[in-house]
N, C-alpha and C positions, 0 to 999 in steps of 0.2 A: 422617284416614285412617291416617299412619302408627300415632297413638298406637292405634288398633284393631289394627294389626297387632301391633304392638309386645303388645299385652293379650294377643294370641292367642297368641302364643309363649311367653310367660308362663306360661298357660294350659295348654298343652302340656307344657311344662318340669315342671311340677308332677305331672300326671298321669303323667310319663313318671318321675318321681321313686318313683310310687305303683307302678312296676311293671306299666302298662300297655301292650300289646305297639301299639297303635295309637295311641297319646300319643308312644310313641318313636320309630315309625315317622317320622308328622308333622314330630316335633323335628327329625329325623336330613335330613330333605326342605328343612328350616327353614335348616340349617346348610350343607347340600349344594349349593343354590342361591342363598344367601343373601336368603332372604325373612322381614323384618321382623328377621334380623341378620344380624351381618356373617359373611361365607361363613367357615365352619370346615373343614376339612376332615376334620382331625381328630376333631372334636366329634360333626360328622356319621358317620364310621363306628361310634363309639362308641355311639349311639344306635339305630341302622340293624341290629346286633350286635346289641344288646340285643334289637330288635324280634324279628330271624331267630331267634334262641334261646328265643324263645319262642313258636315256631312258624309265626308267620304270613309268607304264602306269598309276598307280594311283597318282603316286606323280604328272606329270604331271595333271591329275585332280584334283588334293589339291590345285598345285600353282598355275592352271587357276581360280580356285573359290578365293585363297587367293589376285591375282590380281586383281581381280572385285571390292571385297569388300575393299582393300586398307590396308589389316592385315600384319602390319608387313614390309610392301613396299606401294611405292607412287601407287594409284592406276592406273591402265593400262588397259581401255575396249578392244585396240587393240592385248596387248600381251597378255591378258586372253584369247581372243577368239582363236589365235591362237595357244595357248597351250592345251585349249580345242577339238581344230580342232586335232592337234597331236597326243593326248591322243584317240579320236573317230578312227581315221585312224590307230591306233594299236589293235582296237576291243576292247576297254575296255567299257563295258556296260554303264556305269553310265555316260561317258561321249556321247557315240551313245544316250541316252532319253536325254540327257541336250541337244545336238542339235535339236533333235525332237521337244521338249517343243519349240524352238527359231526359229524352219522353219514356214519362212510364206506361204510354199505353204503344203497344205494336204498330197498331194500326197509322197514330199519329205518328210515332218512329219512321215508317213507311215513306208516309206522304214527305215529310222532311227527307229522308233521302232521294227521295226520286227529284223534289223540286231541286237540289241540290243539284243533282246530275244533270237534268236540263238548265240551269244555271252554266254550270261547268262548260255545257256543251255550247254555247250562246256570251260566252265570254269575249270580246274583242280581242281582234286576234288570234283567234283559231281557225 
């Protein structure tokens, strides 16, 4: 089992070489949690980056939560929010309720979770 995991990171690693935004994502998940190597934290943002820069919508909400908390990279409340901001503006649910949770007015809280929910509901594969 390990040696499969171990393949897979491999695997990963390579593709995430080739400049693939979902190889890096994976890697960055790989490194973050330490599954099938040893937790990096730094390796993991580095890969996580790469993923969000090149547009896809969770990694972008990985690396806004990993720049909050400081995991990995010098903490950054300004470029978290704005990658959070990014990541909502491509409809990705979890980051439309992180804004909601953060609007101080109701009404904007609101509309963030509802577009969240019709998000959710219009997700491929449901």
């Amino acid at each position: 089992m390990k040696t499969l995991v171990l393949a897979l990171a491999l695997l990963c690693a390579g593709a995430a070489q080739a400049g693939d935004a979902r190889a890096d994502y994976e890697l960055g998940l790989r490194y973050r949690n330490g599954i099938g190597v040893a937790a990096d934290p730094v390796r993991a943002a580095r890969a996580i980056e790469a993923a969000a820069r090149d547009g896809m919508p969770e990694a972008m909400f990985t690396w806004s939560n990993m720049l909050a908390a400081g995991e990995g990279v010098v903490a950054d409340a300004a470029e978290a929010r704005r990658w959070l901001e990014a990541a909502a503006a491509l409809g990705f649910p979890a980051a439309l309720q992180e804004l909601a949770l953060r609007a101080p007015d109701p009404r904007e809280a609101e509309l963030l979770m509802r577009q969240a929910a019709h998000a959710l509901q219009h997700q491929p594969g449901l």
